[in-house]
N, C-alpha and C positions, 0 to 999 in steps of 0.2 A: 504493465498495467492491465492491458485487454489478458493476461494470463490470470492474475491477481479478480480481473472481476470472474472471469467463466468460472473459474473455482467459488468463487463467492456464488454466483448464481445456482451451480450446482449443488455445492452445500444446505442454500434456502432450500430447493428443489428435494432433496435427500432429507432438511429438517420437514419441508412438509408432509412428505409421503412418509416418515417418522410419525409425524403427530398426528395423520390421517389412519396409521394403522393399531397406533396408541388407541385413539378416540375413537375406534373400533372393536379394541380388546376391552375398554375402557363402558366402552356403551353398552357390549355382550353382557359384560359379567352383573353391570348395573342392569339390565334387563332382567337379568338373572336373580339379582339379587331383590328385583323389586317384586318381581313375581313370585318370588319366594316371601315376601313381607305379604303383596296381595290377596295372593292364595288364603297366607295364612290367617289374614283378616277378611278373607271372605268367608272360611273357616270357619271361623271365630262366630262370624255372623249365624253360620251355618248350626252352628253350636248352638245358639242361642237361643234361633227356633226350634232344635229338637231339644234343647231342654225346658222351653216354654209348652211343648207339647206334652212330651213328658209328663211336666206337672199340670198338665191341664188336665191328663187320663187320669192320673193319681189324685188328682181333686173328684171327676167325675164319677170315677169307681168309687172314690169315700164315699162322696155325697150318695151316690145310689146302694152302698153299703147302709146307710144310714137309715136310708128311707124304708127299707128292707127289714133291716133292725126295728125301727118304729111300726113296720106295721107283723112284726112278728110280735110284736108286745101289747097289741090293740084285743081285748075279750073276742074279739069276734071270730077276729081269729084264730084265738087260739082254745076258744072254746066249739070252733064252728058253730058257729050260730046259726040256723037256718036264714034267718032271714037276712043277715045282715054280714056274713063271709065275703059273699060277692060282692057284694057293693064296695067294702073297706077293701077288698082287691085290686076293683076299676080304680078306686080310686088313686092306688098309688101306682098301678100301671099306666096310669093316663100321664101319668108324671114321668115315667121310667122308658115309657115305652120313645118316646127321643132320644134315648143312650142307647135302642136297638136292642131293650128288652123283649123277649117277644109271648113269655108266658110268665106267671105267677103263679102259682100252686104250693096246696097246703096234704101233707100227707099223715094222718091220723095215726096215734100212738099205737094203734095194735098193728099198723104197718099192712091192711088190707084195702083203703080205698086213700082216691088221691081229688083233693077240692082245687081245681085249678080255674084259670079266667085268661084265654090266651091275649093276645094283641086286636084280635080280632072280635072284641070283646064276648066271645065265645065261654059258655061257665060246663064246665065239666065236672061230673064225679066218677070218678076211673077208677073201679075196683083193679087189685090185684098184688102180686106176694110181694108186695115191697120190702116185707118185713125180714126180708131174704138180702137182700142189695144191700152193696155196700153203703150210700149215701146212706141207709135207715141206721145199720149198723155202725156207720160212726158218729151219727147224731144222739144217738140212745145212750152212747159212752160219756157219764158225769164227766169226764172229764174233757169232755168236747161243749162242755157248756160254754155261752156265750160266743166260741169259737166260730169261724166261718172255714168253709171248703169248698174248693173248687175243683171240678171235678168237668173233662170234655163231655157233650153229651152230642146226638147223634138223632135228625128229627127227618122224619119221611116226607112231612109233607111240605114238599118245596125248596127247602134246606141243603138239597145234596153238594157238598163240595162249599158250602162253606160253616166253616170253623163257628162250633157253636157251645158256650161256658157255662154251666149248673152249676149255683150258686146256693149253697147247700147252709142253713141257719136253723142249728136245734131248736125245739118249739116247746118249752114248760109254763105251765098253768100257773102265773103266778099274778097276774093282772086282775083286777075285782072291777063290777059292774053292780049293775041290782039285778042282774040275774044270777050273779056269781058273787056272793058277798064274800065270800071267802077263799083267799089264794090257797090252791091247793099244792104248791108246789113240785109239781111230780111231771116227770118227762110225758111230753103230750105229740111225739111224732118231731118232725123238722117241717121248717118253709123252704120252699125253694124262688129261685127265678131263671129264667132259661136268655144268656146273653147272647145275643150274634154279633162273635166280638169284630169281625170284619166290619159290620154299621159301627158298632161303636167307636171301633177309633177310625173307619175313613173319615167319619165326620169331623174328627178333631185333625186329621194328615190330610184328606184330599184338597186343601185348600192353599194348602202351604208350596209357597214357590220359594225355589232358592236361584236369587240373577232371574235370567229369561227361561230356562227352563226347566231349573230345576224342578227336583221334589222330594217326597216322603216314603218312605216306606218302613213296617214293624214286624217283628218276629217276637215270637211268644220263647217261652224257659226251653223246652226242646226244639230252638233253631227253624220253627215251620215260619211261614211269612202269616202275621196275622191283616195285613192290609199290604198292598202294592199297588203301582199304577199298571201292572199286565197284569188282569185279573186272573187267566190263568196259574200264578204264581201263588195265588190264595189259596193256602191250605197248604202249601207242600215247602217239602224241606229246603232249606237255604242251601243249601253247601251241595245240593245234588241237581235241583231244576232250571240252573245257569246252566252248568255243565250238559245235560241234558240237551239243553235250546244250544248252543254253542260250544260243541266240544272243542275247536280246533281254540278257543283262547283258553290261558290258564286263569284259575279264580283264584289260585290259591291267595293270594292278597286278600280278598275281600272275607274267603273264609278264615283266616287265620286273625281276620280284625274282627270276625263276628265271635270265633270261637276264644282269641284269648280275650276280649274288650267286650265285647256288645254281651254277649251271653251272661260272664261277670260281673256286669253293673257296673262298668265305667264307662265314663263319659272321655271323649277325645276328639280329636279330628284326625285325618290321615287322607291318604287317597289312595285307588286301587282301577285296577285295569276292565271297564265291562266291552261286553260286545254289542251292545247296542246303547240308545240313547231316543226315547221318543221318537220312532222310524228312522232314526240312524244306524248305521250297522257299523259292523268293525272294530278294531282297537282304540277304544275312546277313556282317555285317561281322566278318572271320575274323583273329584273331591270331596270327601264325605264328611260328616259331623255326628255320632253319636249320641245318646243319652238313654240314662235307664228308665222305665217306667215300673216304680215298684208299687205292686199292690198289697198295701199295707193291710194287716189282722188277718191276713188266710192263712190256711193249714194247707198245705206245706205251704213258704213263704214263695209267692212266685214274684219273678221279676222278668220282663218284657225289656224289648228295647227298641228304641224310635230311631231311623237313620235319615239323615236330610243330604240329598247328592246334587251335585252340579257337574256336569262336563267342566274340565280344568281349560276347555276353548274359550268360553267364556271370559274366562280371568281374562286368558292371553288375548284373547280381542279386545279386550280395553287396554289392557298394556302396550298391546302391541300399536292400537290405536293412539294412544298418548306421546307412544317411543318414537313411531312412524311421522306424527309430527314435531317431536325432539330433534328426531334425525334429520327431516326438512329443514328444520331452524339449524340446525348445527350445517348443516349441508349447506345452507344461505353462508351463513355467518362465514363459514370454512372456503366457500368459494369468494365471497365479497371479501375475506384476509388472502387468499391468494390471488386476485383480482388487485387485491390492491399493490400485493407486493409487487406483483410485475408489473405492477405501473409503475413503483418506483426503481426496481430492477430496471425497466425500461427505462425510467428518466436518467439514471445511476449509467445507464451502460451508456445510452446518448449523449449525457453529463464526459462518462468518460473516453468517448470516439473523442466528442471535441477536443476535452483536455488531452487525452494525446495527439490530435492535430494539431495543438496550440503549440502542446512540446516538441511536436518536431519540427513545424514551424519555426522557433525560438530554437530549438536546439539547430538545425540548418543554419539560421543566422547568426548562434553564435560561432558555430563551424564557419562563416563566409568570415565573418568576422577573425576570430580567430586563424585565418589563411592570410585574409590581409594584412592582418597582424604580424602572421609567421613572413609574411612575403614583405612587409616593411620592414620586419626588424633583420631577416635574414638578406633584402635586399638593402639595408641604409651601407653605407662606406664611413661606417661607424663601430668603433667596438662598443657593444652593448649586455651590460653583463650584469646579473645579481651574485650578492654576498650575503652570508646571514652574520651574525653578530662576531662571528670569530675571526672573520672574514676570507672566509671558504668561497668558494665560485658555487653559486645554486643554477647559473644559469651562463651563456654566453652563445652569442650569434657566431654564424662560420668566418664575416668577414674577421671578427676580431681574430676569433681561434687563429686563422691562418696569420692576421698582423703579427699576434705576439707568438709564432712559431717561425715567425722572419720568411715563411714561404713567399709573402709578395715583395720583396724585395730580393731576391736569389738571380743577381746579373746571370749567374751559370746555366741557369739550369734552362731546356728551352721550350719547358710545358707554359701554356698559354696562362696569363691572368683570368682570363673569365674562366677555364675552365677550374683553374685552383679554389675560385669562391664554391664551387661544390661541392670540393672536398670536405667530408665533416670529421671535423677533428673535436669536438665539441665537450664528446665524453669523454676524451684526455685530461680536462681541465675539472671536469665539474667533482667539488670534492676537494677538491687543492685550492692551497692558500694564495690568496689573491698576492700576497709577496714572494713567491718566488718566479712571478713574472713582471709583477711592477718593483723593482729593486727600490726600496726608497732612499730618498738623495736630497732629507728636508723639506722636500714637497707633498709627497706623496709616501703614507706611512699610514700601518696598521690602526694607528689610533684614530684615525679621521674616518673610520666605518664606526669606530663604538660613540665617536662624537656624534654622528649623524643618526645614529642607533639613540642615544644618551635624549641630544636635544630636538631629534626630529625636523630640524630643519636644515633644507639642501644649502650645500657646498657647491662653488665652482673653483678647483685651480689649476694650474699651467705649471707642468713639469717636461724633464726630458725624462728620453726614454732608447736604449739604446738596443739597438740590432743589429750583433754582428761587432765589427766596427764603427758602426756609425748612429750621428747621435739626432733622436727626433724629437720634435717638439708636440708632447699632446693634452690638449684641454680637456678635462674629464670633471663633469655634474656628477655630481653625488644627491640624488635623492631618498628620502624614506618615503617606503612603501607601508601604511598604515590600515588597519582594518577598519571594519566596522567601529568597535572602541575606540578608537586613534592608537591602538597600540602597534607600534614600530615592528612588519614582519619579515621583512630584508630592506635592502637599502639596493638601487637601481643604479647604475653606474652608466653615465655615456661619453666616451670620450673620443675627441677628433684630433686625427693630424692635421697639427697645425704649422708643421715645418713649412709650409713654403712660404704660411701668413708672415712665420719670421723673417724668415729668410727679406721679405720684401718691405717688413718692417726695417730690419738693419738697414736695407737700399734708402729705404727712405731718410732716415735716419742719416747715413753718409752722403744723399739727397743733400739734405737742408747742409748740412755741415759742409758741406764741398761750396752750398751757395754762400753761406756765411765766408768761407774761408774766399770764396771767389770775392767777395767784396772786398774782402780783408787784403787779398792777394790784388786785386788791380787800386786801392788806392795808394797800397803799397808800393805797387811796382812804378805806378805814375808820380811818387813822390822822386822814386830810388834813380827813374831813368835820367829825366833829366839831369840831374845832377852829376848822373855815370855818364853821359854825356860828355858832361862838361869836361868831366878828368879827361875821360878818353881822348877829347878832341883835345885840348893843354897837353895831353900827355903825345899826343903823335905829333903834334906842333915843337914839342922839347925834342921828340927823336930827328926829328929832320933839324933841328938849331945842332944839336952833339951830333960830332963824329961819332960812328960805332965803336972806337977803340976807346973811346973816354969812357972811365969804370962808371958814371951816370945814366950812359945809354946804356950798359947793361941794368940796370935798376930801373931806369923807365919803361925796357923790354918785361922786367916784371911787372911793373907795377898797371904796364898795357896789358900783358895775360891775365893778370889776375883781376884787370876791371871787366876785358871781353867775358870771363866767363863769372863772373855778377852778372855780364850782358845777357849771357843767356840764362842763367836762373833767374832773371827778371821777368828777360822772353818766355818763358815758360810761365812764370807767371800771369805776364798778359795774355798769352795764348790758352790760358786755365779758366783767367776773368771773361775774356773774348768772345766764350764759347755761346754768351747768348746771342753775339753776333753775325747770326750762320747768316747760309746762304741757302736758295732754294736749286744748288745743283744737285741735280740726276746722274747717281753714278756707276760703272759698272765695278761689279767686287772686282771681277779675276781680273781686269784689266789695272787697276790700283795694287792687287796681289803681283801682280809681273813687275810694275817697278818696281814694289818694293824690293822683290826675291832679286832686279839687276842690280839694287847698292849692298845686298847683304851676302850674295852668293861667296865673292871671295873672301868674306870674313867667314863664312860657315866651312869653306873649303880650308881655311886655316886653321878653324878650330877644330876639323876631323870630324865634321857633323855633317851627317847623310839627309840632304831634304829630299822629300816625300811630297807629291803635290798631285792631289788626288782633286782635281777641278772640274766640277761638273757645267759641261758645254750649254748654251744658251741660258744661261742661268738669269731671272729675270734683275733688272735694275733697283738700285733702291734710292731713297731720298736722304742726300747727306752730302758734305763739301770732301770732293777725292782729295783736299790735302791734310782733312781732318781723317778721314779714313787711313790715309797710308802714314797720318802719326800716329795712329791705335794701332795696327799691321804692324810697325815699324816695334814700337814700345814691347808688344806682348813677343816677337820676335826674335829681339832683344833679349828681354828676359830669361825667356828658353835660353837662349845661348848661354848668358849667364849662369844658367841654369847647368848647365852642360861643360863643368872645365878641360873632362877628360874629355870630350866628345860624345856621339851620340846620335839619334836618330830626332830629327823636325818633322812631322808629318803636318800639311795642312790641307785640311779637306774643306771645301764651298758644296753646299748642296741645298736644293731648296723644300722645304718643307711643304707642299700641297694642302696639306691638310690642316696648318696654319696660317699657309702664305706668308710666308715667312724664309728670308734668307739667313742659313747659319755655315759658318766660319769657323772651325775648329784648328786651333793651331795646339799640338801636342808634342812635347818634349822626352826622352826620355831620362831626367835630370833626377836630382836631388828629393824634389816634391819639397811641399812648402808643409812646415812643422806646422802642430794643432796649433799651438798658441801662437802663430804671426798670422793666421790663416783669418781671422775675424777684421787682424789691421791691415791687411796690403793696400783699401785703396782712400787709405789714411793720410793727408798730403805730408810728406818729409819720414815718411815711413820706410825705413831701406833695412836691409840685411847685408847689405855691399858695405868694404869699406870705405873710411870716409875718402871723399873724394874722387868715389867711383860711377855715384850715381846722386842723385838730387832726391829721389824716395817722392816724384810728381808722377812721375811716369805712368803707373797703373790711375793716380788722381785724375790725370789729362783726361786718358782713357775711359776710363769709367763716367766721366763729366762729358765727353762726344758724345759717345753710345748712347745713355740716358737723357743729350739733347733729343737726341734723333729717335726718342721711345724705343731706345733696344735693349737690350737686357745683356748681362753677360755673366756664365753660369762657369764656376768651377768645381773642378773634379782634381783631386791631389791627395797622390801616395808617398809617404816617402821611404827610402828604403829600410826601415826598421817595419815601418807596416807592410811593406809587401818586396821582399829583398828583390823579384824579379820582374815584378811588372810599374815599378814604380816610376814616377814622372808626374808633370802637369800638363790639364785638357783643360783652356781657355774657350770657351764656344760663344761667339760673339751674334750676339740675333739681332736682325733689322728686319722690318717690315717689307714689303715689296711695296715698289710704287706703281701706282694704278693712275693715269692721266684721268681727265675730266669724262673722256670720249669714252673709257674704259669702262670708269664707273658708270656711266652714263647705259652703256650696255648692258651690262651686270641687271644696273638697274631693272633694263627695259625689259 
C-alpha cells in the first residue's frame, strides 16, 4: 500500500510539473500568438491613421488646388490688372497661406516680369527671362492647358534645407469683366504658388500619435523625407540618412518597405528594425502602417507616402502586462490545485498509514488467531480433518495423520508419544481419499460427505476403525463448512476415540446384568439351598441306615455327589449374590498372592507350568475382603492353567502405579489366548469354553463382580496363536485403588 501511494504521489508530482511545463509551452506560444493578433491590430490602427492622413493631404492639396484654379480664372488676374492683381492675391493667400503656402505669383505672357504677393504680404513685380525656364515653357504648351505641375523650387530667404514645391497653373485670357468684355482666349503666361511642403504636411503628421509614443513621418515620389520628427531628416533621402546616423544597424527592412510598398502607393503594415526611438537608442523593433498620399491632376502624377511608427515595446508592455497578470492568476490557481492536492495526498497518505496500521493490526490478530487455531487444532487429541465433495482429504491435523498411520499405538517401537505428535505427516494424506483410510463397514462410507455436501446439515456417527490388529471405536461429526451464500465449501470432519468410552460402556452394561443376574442368582440359590439341604441331609441319614455293600448306598453316594456339587454351584451363586455384602478389610495383595501360589503350586508343577512372580516389596494395602481377593487370584489362575494343557510359563507381576495410586496385578499365561468372538462374553455368568462338567462359566462373573465391588477395573490383553504364533497368551491386570486411612487423607489434606 505505502508502495502503491508513493508511486501515486509521485505520478501527481510528475502529472504536475507535466502540466506546469505544458501551461508554459501553452502560455508562450499564446503570448505569441496574442501579440501577433495585437501588433496586428495595433497595426491596423496604425493604418488607419496614416490613411486618414493621407486623405486628409489629398483633400488639402485639392482644395488648395482649387483655390489656385479659381483664382487663376479671376480678370484680375489674368489680366493684371493694376489695381486690383494684388488684392485678389492676398486674398487667396490669406486663405492658403495655413497649408504653408508661402508665395503667390503671376508671370506674364511674354515671360519677362513676375506679379507676385509673398506670405509676408509683400507685392512684388520681378522682371526677368522667364520666358527661358522650363515652368514658362510647359505652361505656353496647349497642351498643358488646364493642367498642373509641380515642380522643387529653391528660395534664399530663410528656406534653406527645407523642401519647397511650385505649383505651376497655365494662365489664358479667357474670363470677361467690364474691363475686358471680351474673352480673348490666348495663353496669358502661368500662375504659380510656392509650397513649404514640410508646413504643409507636419501640420496634418505632427499631431498624430500612435500608443504612447508613437508617430508620423512622409516622404515625397523620390524617397527624401518630406516631414519627420528629427528635423534634421527634412529634406534628405530615406534609404541613406538612417544609415548615415546609425551605420552599425542594418535598414534594409525599412528600405525595402519604402521602396517596394510606400514609394508604390500601397498601403500596408509591417514592422522593421530602427536604431533609435524618441532618445532611445539601439535595436528597437518598430511597427509601422503605411499609406499613399496621392496628389491628384499634376503633371507628372506624383505620389507621397505617410508612415505612422510605434516601438513593438509598447504592444508587448500591454501584453505582457495583461500576460504577467494571467500568469499570477494561473500561478494562484496552479499553486491553490497543488496546494490542494497535497492536502489530499496528505489526507490519502495519513488515510493510508492508518489503514495499513489497522491491517496489520488485524492482520497480527488474525495471525494470533490463526496460531491458536493452528495450536488447537494441531494440539486437540482429535483427528480433524477437511474433504471436499469427492471426498479427498483438503486438510488434516498431525494428531490425526499420525492416529491413522497407527504411529501412536506401535507397542514396538520405543520413540516417545509426545514427540510422534510433531511429526508431520500431513501432506501424505492431503489429496487422498478419505476411504482408503476410513475403510467403510456400514457406518462410515463415501456417501455421507455428498449427503452432508447435498443437505448441508451436520452428521454425528460411531464407527469402528482398525489399526493393525486391533479394533477402535471413533465418533466422527461431520460438518458443512458454508460460505458467504450458504453454499456448502468442504465438509469439516472431527472424530474421537471413543474406545475406552465403550469398552466401559460394555463394563457397565455387564454391571447392571451381573446385578440383575445377582438378584436372579441369590433368590435362586436361597430357593435351591434349602431344599439341597434337605436331600443332602436325608441323603447322609440313608448312607449311615445302608451298609456300603448294599447296591443303594452306592446310589445315595451319587445321588450325595451330585447334590454337593449343586452345593457348590449354589455356593457360587450365593457368593456371586453376597458380593454387596463386603466387608471393610484392609488387605495386603502379595500376602493373599502367597496363599494362593501355596494351594496352586503343585497343580502348576504337575501341569509343567513355570510360575514367574515378579512382586514388588512394600507394596501399599488396598480396601477389599482377602477371601474375596484370593477367589479373584485363584479364578484368573485357574484359568491360565486351563489355559495352559501342554504347560507353560504363569508370570504374576504386583506393582504399584504412583501416578494413579493404584495397585495392579498382572497374572499372564502363555496359553491358547482367548478367540475374537468369546472375548466380548467371558464375564458373561455360565459362559465356559471348558467342557461340560469342567467348569461352571461364574468364575470370570465372581471375579469381575469383586473387582467392580471394590471400584477396580480389570483390563484384558489376548493373543491367540493364529494372531501371533509366538508371543501369544492372556494378560489379566487386575486394578484396585490403594487405601489411604483417614490420618493419611487427612495429611494429603493438610
Amino acid at each position: 500500500m505505502f508502495i502503491q501511494t508513493k508511486k501515486f504521489i509521485l505520478s501527481i508530482g510528475l502529472l504536475t510539473v507535466a502540466l506546469l511545463i505544458a501551461g508554459l509551452i501553452v502560455g508562450f506560444y499564446s503570448l505569441r500568438y496574442m501579440k501577433e493578433i495585437v501588433s496586428e491590430q495595433f497595426n491596423q490602427q496604425q493604418l488607419e491613421l496614416a490613411t486618414h492622413a493621407g486623405r486628409q493631404l489629398e483633400n488639402q492639396f485639392l482644395n488648395m488646388i482649387q483655390d489656385v484654379t479659381i483664382l487663376n480664372q479671376s480678370p484680375s488676374v489674368q489680366y493684371l490688372e493694376k489695381v486690383s492683381w494684388a488684392n485678389r492675391i492676398k486674398i487667396t493667400l490669406s486663405t492658403l497661406q495655413e497649408t504653408g503656402v508661402l508665395e503667390i505669383g503671376r508671370v506674364d505672357g511674354s515671360g519677362k516680369k513676375c506679379f507676385a504677393v509673398t506670405s509676408k504680404e509683400e507685392v512684388r513685380i520681378v522682371p526677368g527671362p522667364y520666358a527661358s525656364q522650363e515652368p514658362f515653357l510647359w505652361s505656353k504648351k496647349p497642351e498643358h492647358k488646364n493642367r498642373i505641375s509641380l515642380v522643387p523650387a529653391n528660395l534664399k530667404n530663410g528656406t534653406t534645407g527645407r523642401p519647397i514645391m511650385k505649383i505651376i497653373i497655365p494662365t489664358y485670357l479667357e474670363s470677361v469683366d467690364d474691363a475686358h468684355p471680351v474673352a480673348l482666349h490666348r495663353y496669358a503666361g502661368y500662375i504659380y504658388l510656392l509650397l513649404d511642403t514640410r508646413y504643409f504636411v507636419a501640420e496634418m503628421l505632427k499631431e498624430i500619435r500612435s500608443g504612447k509614443t508613437g508617430y508620423a513621418w512622409a516622404i515625397d515620389n523620390d524617397g527624401n523625407f518630406i516631414y519627420h520628427p528629427v528635423p534634421e531628416f527634412i529634406g534628405k533621402n530615406a534609404f541613406e540618412v538612417r544609415g548615415q546616423r546609425e551605420a552599425k544597424i542594418s535598414f534594409d527592412q525599412i528600405n525595402r518597405i519604402q521602396k517596394e510598398k510606400m514609394l508604390r502607393g500601397v498601403q500596408g503594415t509591417s514592422s522593421y528594425v530602427s536604431g533609435w526611438h524618441r532618445g532611445m537608442r539601439g535595436n528597437i523593433n518598430k511597427l509601422i502602417a503605411y499609406a499613399p498620399v496621392r496628389l491628384r491632376g499634376t503633371s507628372p502624377s506624383i505620389t507621397w507616402a505617410v508612415a505612422v511608427v510605434a516601438p513593438a515595446t509598447e504592444v508587448d508592455e500591454v501584453i505582457h502586462a495583461a500576460y504577467l497578470w494571467q500568469f499570477i492568476m494561473q500561478g494562484f490557481i496552479i499553486f491553490a490545485i497543488i496546494l490542494g492536492s497535497l492536502s489530499i495526498i496528505g489526507y490519502e497518505w495519513q488515510y493510508a498509514k492508518t489503514l495499513k496500521s489497522e491491517v496489520e493490526r488485524k492482520t497480527k490478530d488474525l495471525q494470533r488467531s490463526e496460531e491458536q487455531y493452528k495450536k488447537l487444532v494441531e494440539g486437540a487429541q482429535d483427528i480433524i480433518f477437511s474433504a471436499d465433495r469427492q471426498g479427498r482429504f483438503l486438510s488434516l491435523n498431525r494428531y490425526g495423520a499420525n492416529f491413522l498411520r497407527g504411529e501412536l499405538f506401535d507397542p514396538e517401537t520405543q520413540e516417545s508419544l509426545k514427540t510422534r505428535h510433531y511429526v508431520d505427516h500431513t501432506g501424505k494424506f492431503i489429496g487422498k481419499e478419505l476411504a482408503e483410510f476410513f475403510p467403510p463397514n456400514g457406518f462410515f462410507h463415501p456417501q455421507l460427505i455428498e449427503e452432508i455436501w447435498r443437505t448441508g446439515r451436520p452428521k454425528t456417527i460411531e464407527h469402528t476403525f482398525k489399526i493393525r490388529a486391533n479394533d477402535y471405536w471413533l465418533s466422527t461429526q461431520l460438518i458443512a463448512i458454508k460460505d458467504d451464500q450458504g453454499l456448502v465449501q468442504e465438509v469439516l470432519g472431527i472424530s474421537r476415540d471413543i474406545t475406552e468410552k465403550k469398552k466401559i460402556e460394555k463394563q457397565m452394561i455387564n454391571t447392571e446384568k451381573l446385578a440383575s443376574l445377582g438378584l436372579l442368582a441369590a433368590g435362586v440359590a436361597h430357593e435351591i439351598n434349602n431344599p439341597l439341604g434337605v436331600i443332602l441331609g436325608y441323603c447322609d441319614y440313608m448312607l449311615d441306615k445302608i451298609p456300603p455293600e448294599d447296591k443303594v448306598h452306592k446310589v445315595l453316594e451319587k445321588i450325595e455327589r451330585q447334590g454337593n456339587h449343586c452345593k457348590k454351584v449354589v455356593e457360587n451363586l450365593l457368593s456371586f449374590s453376597r458380593y454387596t455384602e463386603h466387608s471393610d478389610t484392609i488387605s495386603d495383595i502379595n500376602l493373599n498372592l502367597g496363599n494362593v501360589f501355596s494351594v496352586v503350586e503343585n497343580n502348576l508343577m504337575i501341569k509343567k507350568i513355570q510360575l514367574k512372580k515378579n512382586l514388588e516389596a512394600n507394596l501399599p494395602r488396598v480396601k477389599a475382603d482377602p477371601v474375596q481377593l484370593q477367589q479373584v487370584f485363584l479364578n484368573l489362575i485357574t484359568n491360565a492353567v486351563a489355559a495352559m494343557p501342554k504347560g507353560g510359563t504363569l508370570t504374576v507381576i504386583t506393582r504399584w502405579n504412583i501416578y494413579a495410586d493404584k495397585v495392579e496385578v498382572v497374572i499372564t499365561d502363555t496359553g491358547t489366548g482367548i478367540r475374537k468372538e468369546h472375548r466380548e462374553k467371558i464375564y458373561d455368568p455360565f459362559f465356559t469354553t471348558k467342557k461340560v462338567g469342567e467348569g461352571t462359566g461364574l468364575g470370570l462373573t465372581v471375579t469381575y463382580g469383586i473387582i467392580d465391588h471394590y471400584q477396580g477395573l480389570i483390563q484384558l490383553e489376548t493373543k491367540t496363536e493364529e494372531e501371533d504364533p509366538v508371543n501369544h497368551g492372556t494378560s489379566f491386570t487386575v486394578i484396585l485403588p490403594v487405601y489411604h486411612s483417614k490420618r493419611e487423607a487427612e495429611k494429603k489434606g493438610a
